[in-house]
N, C-alpha and C positions, 0 to 999 in steps of 0.2 A: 435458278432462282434470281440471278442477279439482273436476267432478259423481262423479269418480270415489272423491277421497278425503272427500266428504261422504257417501258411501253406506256406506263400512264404518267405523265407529267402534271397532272391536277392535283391543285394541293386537297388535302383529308378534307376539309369542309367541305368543298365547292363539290358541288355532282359536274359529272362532266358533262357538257351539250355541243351542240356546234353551233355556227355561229348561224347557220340560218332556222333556227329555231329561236335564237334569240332577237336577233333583229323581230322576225315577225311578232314576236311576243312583249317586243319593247311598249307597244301602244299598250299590253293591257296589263301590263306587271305594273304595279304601284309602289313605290317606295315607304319603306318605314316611318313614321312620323318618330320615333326613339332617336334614331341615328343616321334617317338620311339614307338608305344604303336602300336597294331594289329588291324583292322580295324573289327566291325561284319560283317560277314559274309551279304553282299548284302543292306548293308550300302555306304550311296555316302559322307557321311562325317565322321570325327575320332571322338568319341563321348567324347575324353578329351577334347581335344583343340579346336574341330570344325572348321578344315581346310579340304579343299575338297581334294577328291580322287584321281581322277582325273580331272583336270579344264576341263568342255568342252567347245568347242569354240562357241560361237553364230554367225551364221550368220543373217546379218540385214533381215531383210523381205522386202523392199523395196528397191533395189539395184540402184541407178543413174545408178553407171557405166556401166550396162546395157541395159540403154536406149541410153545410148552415143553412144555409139560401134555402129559406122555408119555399117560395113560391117553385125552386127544381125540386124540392121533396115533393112536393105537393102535386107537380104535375107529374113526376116521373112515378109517383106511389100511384096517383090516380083518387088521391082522396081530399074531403075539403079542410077546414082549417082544425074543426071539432076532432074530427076523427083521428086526422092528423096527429091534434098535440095528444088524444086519449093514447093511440099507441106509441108513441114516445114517453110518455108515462107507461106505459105497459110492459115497453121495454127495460126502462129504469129498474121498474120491480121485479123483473124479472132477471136483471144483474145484481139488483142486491138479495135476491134469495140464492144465486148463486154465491154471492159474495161473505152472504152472512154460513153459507158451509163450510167454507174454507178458511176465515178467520177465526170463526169459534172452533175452541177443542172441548170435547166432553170427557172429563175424568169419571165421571159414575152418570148412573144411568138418568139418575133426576138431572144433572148439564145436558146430558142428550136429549133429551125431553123436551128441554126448557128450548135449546137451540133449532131442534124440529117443528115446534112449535112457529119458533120467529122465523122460519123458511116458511111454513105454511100460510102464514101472516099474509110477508111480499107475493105469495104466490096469488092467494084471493086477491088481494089488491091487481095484480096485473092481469089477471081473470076480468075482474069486474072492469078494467083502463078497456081492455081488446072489447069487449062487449059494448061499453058505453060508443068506443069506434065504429065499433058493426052499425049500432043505431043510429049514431050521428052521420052517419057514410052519405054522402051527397055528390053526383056526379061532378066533377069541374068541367065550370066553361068555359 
């Protein structure tokens, strides 16, 4: 065991190299702007101070902005602006006939009625959104 800490000489931090790996790598290692100190070679952080490299940006993985952007709806749906907002209303109606089942509860059968009713409501309503879309449908140019 004891042959073991005679054979590496480098201290815990530093990885071990030789030295003609370093010279050659002098020109493209860059030094920390934190603390001055030279970066290892294909290291993403300064192993004194542990400040990154270079920052890379994240982009979100779920982007709104996106989906807002009426003219990539528009082109990736394939439809024109009427149609467009008819099924985005269609859609709406068709989350609050979902919505209104699951927030209303019916204790007796006249609630249940009354709450079946207001689902069948939103539903002609997004019946009639998808329809007025069909008709207003106009190829984009």
């Amino acid at each position: 065991m004891s042959t073991a800490q005679d054979v590496s000489r480098e201290e815990f931090w530093r990885p071990p190299m030789d030295m003609k790996r370093v010279e050659a790598s002098a020109e493209t290692a860059s030094a920390c702007e934190r603390c001055g100190t030279q970066y290892v070679v294909g290291s993403r952080f300064c192993h004194v101070c542990g400040s990154e490299r270079e920052p890379q940006l994240s982009r979100p993985r779920f982007q709104i902005s996106r989906w807002l952007d009426i003219h990539s709806l528009q082109k990736s749906l394939g439809l024109g602006i009427a149609s467009l907002v008819a099924f985005i209303v269609g859609l709406i109606c068709t989350l609050a006939a979902i919505g209104t089942g699951l927030i209303f509860t019916a204790n007796t059968v006249l609630d249940w009625q009354a709450v079946q009713i207001w689902r069948v409501e939103w539903l002609l309503a997004a019946v009639a959104a998808f329809l007025a879309g069909i008709l207003l449908k106009r190829p984009v140019e």
